[in-house]
N, C-alpha and C positions, 0 to 999 in steps of 0.2 A: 174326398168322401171316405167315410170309416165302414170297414164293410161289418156286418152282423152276422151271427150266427142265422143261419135259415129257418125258418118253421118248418116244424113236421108234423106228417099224421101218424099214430101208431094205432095197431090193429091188436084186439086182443086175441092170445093163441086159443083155435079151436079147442073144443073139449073131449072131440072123439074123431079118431081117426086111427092109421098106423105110428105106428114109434116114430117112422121118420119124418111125416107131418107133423106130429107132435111135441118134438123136438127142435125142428126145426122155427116151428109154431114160437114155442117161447124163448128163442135164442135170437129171432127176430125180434120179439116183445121187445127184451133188453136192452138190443141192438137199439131200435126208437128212442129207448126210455134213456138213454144216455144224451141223442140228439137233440130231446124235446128239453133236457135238464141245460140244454146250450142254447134253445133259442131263443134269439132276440138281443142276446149279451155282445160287448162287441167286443175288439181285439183285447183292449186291455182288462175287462173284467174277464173275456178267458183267460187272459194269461195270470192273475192274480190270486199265488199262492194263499194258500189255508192258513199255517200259520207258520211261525220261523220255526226251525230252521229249517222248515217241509218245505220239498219240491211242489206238492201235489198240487195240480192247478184244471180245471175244467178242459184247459186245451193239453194238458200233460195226459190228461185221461185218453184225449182221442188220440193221443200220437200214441200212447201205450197200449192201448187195444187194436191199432193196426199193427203193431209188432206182435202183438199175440193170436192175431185173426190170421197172420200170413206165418207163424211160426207151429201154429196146433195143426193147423188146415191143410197148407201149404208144401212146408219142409217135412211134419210129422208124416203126415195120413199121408200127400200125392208125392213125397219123395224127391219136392225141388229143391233145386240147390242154395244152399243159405243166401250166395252172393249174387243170388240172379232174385232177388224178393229186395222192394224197395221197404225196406226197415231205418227207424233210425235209430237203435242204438248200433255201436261198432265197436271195434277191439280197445279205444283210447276211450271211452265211456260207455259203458252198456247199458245204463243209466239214461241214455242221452234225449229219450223221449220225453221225459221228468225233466231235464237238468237245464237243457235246453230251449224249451218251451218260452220261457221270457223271451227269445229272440225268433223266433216261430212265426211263419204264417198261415193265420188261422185258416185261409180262404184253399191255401193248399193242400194244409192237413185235414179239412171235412172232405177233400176232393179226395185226398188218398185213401180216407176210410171207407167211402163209399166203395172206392177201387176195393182196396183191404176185403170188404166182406163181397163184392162180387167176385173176384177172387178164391174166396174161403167157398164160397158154396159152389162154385164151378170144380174147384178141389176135392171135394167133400161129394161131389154130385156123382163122381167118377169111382166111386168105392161106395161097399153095403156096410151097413152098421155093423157087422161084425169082422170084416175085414179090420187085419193087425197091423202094426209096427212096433219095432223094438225101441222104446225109448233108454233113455242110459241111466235115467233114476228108475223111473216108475214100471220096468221090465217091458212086457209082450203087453199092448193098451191098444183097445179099440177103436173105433169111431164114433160106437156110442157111448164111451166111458167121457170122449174127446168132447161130445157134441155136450153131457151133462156138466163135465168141466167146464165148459165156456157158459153155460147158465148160472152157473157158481159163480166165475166169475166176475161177469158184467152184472150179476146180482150185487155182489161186494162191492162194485167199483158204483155201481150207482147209489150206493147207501153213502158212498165218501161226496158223489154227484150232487145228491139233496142237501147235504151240511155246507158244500162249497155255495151250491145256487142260496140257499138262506142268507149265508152272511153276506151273497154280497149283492142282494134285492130284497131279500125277506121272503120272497116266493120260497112253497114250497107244494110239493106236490102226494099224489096217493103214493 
């Protein structure tokens, strides 16, 4: 049996509330809006790069965003240790969520995202929005700088989500 991507529901983010409802609100949005751009596809059309000589592949996206959901949330904001976060890129590919995605299972890496962002928000849960850490590019960053980051980013990454699901069903979504 070929397993599929799962169906999901996503909610849209309230329109009034505190910062950190509100934040939280559409960083969930995203979070869905990446899942819903996976479901129904099975292993090999996740795994089926965009174009040569690109990595980028629908299941490359989820294993890259739990490297980023456990690396902003996790190591940045609560301080854990890089080598105690199950990431996959490592010292011999850092790359290795992209790279190695053709050889990937999917059924594992939705498992670990889901992990990845329960994780991020138990993280995230234990610090205020203005609580800091010292990043080694970007200086003294907060939590709400972090939490508008990560909007940015699964915003980006689902712009690359909709081109990938087109070419390879036609679907396409708002």
């Amino acid at each position: 049996m070929t397993w599929t991507a799962p169906e999901t529901t996503r909610e849209r983010p309230l329109k009034e509330g505190s910062d950190r409802v509100l934040l939280e609100g559409f960083l969930d949005y995203h979070r869905d809006t990446l899942l819903k751009k996976c479901a129904g596809l099975d292993e090999e059309q996740l795994k089926r790069a965009a174009v040569e000589p690109s990595s980028l592949s629908l299941l490359g996206l989820v294993r890259h965003l739990v490297d980023v959901e456990y690396s902003w949330f996790c190591k940045r904001v609560d301080g854990q240790r890089e080598a105690d976060l199950p990431c996959y890129g490592h010292d011999d590919d850092p790359d290795a969520d992209f790279n190695e995605a053709p050889q990937a299972d999917p059924a594992e890496a939705f498992e670990r995202f889901r992990a990845a962002v329960k994780d991020a928000k138990e993280a995230a849960g234990r610090h205020g929005l203005d609580d800091t850490f010292e990043h080694p590019r970007h200086g003294t960053t907060s939590l709400r700088w972090v939490y508008l980051h990560m909007i940015e980013e699964y915003a980006r990454h689902n712009g690359h989500a909709d081109l990938l699901r087109e070419r390879i069903d036609g679907s396409t979504g708002e």
